[in-house]
C-alpha positions, 0 to 999 in steps of 0.5 A: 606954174610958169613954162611947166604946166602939166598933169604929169607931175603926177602921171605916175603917182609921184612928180616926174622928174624935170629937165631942169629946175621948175620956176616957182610955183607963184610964177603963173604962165598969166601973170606978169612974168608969165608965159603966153606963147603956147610953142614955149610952154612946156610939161614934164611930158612934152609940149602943152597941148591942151586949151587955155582951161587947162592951163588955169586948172593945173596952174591953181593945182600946183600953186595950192599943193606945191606940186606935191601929190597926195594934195592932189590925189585929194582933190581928183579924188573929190572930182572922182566922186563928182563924176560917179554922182553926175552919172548916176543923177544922169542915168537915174533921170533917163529912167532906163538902167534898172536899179540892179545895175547902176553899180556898174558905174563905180565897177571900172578899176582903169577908172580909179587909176585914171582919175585918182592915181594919175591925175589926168585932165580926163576926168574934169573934162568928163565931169563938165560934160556930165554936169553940161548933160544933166543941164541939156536934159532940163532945157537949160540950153545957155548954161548947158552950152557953156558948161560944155565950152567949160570941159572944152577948155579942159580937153578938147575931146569934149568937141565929139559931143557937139553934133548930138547936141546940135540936134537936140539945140534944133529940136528943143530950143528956138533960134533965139535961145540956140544963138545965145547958149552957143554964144555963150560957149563961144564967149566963154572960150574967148575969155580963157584964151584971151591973155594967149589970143592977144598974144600970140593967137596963131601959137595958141590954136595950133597947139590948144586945138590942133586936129590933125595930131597923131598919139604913138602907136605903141599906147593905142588900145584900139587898132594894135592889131594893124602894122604901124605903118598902116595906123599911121597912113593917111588913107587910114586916117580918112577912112575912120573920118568918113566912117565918122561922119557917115555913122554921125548923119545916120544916126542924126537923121534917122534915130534922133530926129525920127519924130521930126521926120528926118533932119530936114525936118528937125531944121524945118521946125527949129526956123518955124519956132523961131517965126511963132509959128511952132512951140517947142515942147519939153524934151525928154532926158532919156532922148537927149542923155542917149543921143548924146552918149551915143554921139560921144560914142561914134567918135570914140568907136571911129577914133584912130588912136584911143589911150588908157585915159581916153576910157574916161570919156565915155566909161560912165555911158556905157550902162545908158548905152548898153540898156538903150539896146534891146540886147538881152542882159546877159549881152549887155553885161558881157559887153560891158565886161570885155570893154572893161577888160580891154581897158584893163590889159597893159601893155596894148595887145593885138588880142585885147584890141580885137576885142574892144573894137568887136565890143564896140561894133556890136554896141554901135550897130545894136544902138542903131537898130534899137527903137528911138525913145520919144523926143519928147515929154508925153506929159510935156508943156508946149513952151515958146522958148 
């Protein structure tokens, strides 16, 4: 409650000690007494940085427990198992991991640290995601979008998945529905922040949104094989966005809109069906559960800075990607297990890192030279949507 809202209470198992007396629980920062300038609200850990869903989730979490921890492990225990059930519906809906290796969704022990242990706000960002992708798969674009506008206000790293589903807005959805579901996740974003925006507007989106923040060199599990020097330089910086961006319109334009012929053909057919002149057909979950994982991937391969909660964003597609390849099994789980492996060395090392960004690349380049599944349904209805 009141100035002190953050997940590390309970980074380390037990609450960490505050810097002075913390307010008492019943001080909401949006009640009355509350605070709404974001350069002023502080954690155990340092400043907030995270969106105003945030605020509300650890707020009501603190109030409900008291700040205590093992109430709070229960409830991120209850969302652990949310997540491992989402994933598993979402890979079993692809139909494209055999049965054999859906263990492997539950198999990561960073995973059980990130979520039950230390409490972080990763793992409910990452369960709106999924729930936002189960969503996406069955065509239900509104409430999709506003489930990920929902994980977005939790953590913004969310924000890497909305290119892919951008692509699939303009193959499945007309204008029409693309405005309301992305109006909709607008709206919702508008709402939690509103007490913040009224207030102080310019505090709140530089700090609930910033972009440009640099994470310590000494925590990134990628790229600690480089001089600090060079990870912090700014030409670094925009190489990695240059490579994101050209990896991003790649894939968009010749793996997920292949069937439409490109892009321009994606946009082509998203206006006609906006005019009647074209319906839209079901598309199929495998397309959009791969296009979104691997979007999601991208960034995450492109990243300048990866933290040990950050596997959390993408951990749970690791067994969709990897069976989206046409690698042999036997690279797939090897791949899998030197990702798990990097993630599991403490503290950062330069050895550990090579390896995750070897893992990635192939990962990376044998997605983009695996065939494309068929964007949609071969027993879909054509729908006017």
């Amino acid at each position: 409650g009141g100035r002190r809202i953050s997940q590390g209470q309970w980074l380390e198992g037990r609450p960490r000690r505050p810097r002075r007396r913390a307010p008492s629980p019943t001080r909401l920062p949006l009640s009355p007494q509350g605070e709404r300038d974001y350069t002023r609200l502080r954690g155990g850990t340092g400043p907030l940085v995270y969106p105003a869903g945030f605020v509300y989730l650890y707020a009501a979490l603190k109030l409900a427990t008291g700040g205590a921890v093992r109430p709070a492990q229960w409830f991120f225990g209850g969302v652990y198992l949310a997540t491992q059930a989402c994933a598993l519906a979402l890979t079993i809906r692809t139909k494209t991991v055999p049965p054999l290796f859906l263990p492997l969704l539950a198999a990561s022990k960073r995973l059980h640290s990130i979520f039950v242990l230390r409490c972080f706000n990763d793992g409910v960002a990452t369960l709106g995601a999924l729930v936002a992708t189960l969503l996406l798969t069955a065509g239900r674009w509104t409430a999709a979008v506003a489930a990920y506008s929902a994980a977005v206000s939790v953590k913004m790293n969310v924000l890497l998945m909305a290119p892919p589903v951008a692509v699939v807005l303009l193959q499945g959805a007309t204008p029409a529905a693309s405005a309301r579901a992305v109006g909709a996740g607008v709206a919702l974003q508008l709402a939690l922040g509103a007490p913040f925006l009224a207030t102080h507007p310019a505090s709140y989106l530089s700090r609930a949104f910033e972009l440009t923040r640099v994470f310590f060199f000494k925590w990134s599990v990628n790229w600690a094989f480089l001089p600090e020097s060079v990870f912090l330089s700014k030409p670094f910086a925009l190489l990695l966005l240059a490579t994101h961006l050209t990896s991003l319109a790649a894939f968009a334009h010749w793996r997920w809109t292949s069937d439409d012929g490109g892009l321009p053909g994606a946009v082509a057919g998203w206006w006609a069906s906006g005019r009647g002149k074209r319906a839209r057909a079901a598309l199929a979950p495998a397309h959009v559960a791969r296009a979104v994982a691997a979007g999601n991937f991208i960034g995450i391969a492109c990243a300048r800075s990866l933290h040990y909660q950050f596997y959390a964003w993408y951990a749970h597609t690791l067994p969709l990607l990897l069976w989206g390849t046409r690698l042999p099994v036997v690279a797939k789980l090897g791949l899998w297990a030197v990702v798990e492996a990097a993630w599991n060395v403490f503290p950062p090392t330069p050895a550990a890192s090579l390896s995750l960004l070897a893992a990635h690349g192939v990962l990376l380049a044998a997605l983009f030279l695996a065939p494309a599944p068929g964007r949609a349904l071969a027993t879909g209805k054509l729908k006017r949507r």
